[in-house]
N, C-alpha and C positions, 0 to 999 in steps of 0.2 A: 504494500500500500504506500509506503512512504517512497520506493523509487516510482513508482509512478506519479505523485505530487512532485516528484521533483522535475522529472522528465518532462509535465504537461506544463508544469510551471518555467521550464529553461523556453521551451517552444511558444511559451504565450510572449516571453521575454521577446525572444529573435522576432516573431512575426509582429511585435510592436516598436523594435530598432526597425525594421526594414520600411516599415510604413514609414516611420520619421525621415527616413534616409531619402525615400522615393519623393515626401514632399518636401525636403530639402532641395531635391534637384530639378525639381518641378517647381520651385521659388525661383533657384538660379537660374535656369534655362528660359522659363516665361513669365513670370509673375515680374520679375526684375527688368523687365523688355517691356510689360504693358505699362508697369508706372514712368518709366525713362522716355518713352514714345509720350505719352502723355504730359509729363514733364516737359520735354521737348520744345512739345506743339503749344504750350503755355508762354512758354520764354519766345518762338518767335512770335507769335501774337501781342505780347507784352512790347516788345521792340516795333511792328507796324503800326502798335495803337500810338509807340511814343513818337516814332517817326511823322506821323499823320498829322499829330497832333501840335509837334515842334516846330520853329521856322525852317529847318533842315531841307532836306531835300530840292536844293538847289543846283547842285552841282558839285565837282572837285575840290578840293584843297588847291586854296591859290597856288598858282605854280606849276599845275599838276597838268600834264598833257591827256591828250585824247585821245590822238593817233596808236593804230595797232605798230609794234614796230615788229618789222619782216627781218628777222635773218640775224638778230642780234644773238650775241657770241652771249655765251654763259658766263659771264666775269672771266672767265676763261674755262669754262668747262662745266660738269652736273657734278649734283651732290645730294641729304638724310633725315632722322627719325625721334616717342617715350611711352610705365605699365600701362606702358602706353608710351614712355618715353625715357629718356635718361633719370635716372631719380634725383627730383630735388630735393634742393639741400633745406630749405626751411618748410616746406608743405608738407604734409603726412600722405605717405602713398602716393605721391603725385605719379603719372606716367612717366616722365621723364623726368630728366636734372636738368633744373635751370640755373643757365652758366652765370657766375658773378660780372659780366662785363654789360655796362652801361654805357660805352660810348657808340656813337653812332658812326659809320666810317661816312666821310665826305662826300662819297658820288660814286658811282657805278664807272668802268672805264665804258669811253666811246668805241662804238661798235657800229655799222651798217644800218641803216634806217632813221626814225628819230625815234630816240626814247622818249620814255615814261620821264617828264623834268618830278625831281625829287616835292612832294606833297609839304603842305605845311604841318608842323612837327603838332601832334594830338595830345589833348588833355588825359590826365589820368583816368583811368578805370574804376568805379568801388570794385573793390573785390566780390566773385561771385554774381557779377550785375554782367548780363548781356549786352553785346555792343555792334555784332552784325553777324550773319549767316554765311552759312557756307556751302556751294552744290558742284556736285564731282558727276557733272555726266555721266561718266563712266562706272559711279555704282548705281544708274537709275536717273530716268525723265526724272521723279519725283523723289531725290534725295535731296535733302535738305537740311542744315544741322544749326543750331545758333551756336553761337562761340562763345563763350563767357571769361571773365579774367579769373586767370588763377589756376591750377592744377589740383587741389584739394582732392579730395576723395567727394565731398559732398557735390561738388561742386560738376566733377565727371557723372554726377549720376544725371544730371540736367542737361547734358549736352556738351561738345569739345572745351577744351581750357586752353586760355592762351597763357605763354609763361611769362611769370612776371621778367621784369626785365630787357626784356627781346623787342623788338620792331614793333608799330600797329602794321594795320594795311595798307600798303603801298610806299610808307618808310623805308628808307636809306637802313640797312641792315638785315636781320631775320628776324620774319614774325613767326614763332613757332606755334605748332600745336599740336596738344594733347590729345589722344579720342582709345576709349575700350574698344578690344578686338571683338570682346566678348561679355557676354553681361550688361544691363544697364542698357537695351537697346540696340548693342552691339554696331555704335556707327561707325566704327575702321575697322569691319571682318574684313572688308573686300580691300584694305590696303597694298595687299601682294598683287592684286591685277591690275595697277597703275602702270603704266608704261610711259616713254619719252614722250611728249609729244601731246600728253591728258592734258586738258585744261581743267585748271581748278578757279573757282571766283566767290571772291567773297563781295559783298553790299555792306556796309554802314551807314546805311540810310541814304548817304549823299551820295556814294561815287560805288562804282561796280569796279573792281579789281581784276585786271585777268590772269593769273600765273600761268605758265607753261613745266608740266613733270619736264628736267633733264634726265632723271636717271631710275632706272630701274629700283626695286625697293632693298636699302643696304642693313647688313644684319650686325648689330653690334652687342656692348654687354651696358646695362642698365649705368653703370659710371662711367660711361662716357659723354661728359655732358659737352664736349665742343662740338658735338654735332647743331647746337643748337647755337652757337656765337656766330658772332655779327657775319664774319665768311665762313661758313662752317666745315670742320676738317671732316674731313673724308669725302668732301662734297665732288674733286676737283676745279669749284670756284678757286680763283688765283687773288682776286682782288672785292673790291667792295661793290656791293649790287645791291638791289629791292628783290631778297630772296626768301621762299616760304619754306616752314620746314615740318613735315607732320610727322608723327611720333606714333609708337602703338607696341603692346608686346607683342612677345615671339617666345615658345610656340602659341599654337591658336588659345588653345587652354592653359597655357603657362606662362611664366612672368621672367625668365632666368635670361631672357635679353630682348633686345629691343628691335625692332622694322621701324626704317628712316626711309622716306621721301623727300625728295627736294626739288623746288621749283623757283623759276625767277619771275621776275612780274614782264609780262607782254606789252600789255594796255590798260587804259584807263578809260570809265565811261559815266556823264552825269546820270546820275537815277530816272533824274527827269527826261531823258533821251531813252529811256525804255533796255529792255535786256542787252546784253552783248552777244553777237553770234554764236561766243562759244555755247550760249543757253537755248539758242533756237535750231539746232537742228539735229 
């Protein structure tokens, strides 16, 4: 009598570990994707209503060109990547490390076309506060992400993080960003299928941004935070540019190192002039 209390009592145990386990991973895998989706579509809404409702949406940053430019050299070449990215140094869990350097380099070298002329330099961020969207063709007509400051752990559950310190958009330097491969919405799965030549764009309300991927996605380890400084190494940029950098771990479901994209900025486009090509076809 009593090894079978024990026995019916070990298996009441396991088949009540197993239930918790299955909805544990049924939290992970979609519970955590329908509130991050939701989250999402919150924070870009919250940004159209404040755009809408601001004097904004004018146009450019004085200074800021129009023109697509054809054929301009990568600062001299392509270049990367954060848990989602390098790990920072002050935020908890952030995807990546965000590098200690605050200067901004001077100008992009001259190249074939007309550039992008360098934007006028942006106001601070709150931390955690959205400040423009982001859509990659190439994961989906209808992807769309807002960008928020900061890498925090809370902060990735709402949508990409930009890292403190790094470029805004369209800035003289690198504007990095953070995004989950996995979990929380999962808006950088499809990171690996960027190739040369993706157009990525981001909007802050005023001016449409256009980067171009140089380089396929590069595999690094979580402390390697120059991926994300102003020229960033491993990128083969040689000199100073308006270059993006997105971030995301490796492997799909693990954290033990990081996938780097990198891109430079194409062209610039007012809001009020309507999408950029790269969005319409």
């Amino acid at each position: 009598m009593g090894l079978r209390l024990v026995v019916r009592t070990l298996s009441e145990l396991c088949l009540t570990i197993g239930t918790l386990i299955v909805l544990f991973v049924v939290y992970v895998l979609y519970w955590t994707g329908v509130r991050a989706d939701s989250a999402m579509e919150k924070e870009i809404g919250r940004l159209q209503d404040s755009w809408a409702a601001g004097p904004a949406a004018t146009g450019p940053p004085t200074g800021t060109a129009t023109a697509t430019v054809p054929g301009e050299p990568p600062g001299s070449a392509p270049g990367a990547p954060t848990d989602d990215g390098p790990a920072p140094r002050a935020e908890h869990n952030a995807p990546a490390p965000a590098p200690g350097a605050t200067a901004r380099a001077p100008g992009a070298p001259d190249g074939t076309g007309t550039r992008p002329a360098p934007p006028a330099p942006r106001g601070g961020h709150r931390p955690g506060a959205p400040f423009a969207v982001m859509y990659v063709p190439r994961f989906g007509a209808g992807w769309a992400k807002p960008v928020l400051q900061g890498t925090g752990t809370d902060v990735l559950k709402r949508g990409l993080g930009h890292y403190e310190r790094t470029a805004g958009p369209g800035e003289t330097g690198n504007f990095a960003v953070a995004g989950h491969r996995r979990t929380h919405g999962d808006p950088f799965k499809d990171l690996p299928d960027l190739r040369p030549g993706d157009p990525v764009v981001i909007n802050d309300g005023t001016t449409w941004f256009t980067y171009r991927v140089d380089t396929r996605p590069y595999r690094t380890l979580p402390t390697d935070t120059a991926v994300i400084d102003p020229v960033p190494a491993g990128s083969g940029y040689s000199g100073p540019g308006r270059y993006l950098t997105l971030t995301t771990c490796d492997p799909e479901w693990g954290h033990s190192h990081r996938l780097i994209v990198w891109a430079r900025l194409e062209a610039t486009r007012p809001t009020a002039d309507g999408r950029p090509a790269a969005l319409l076809g």
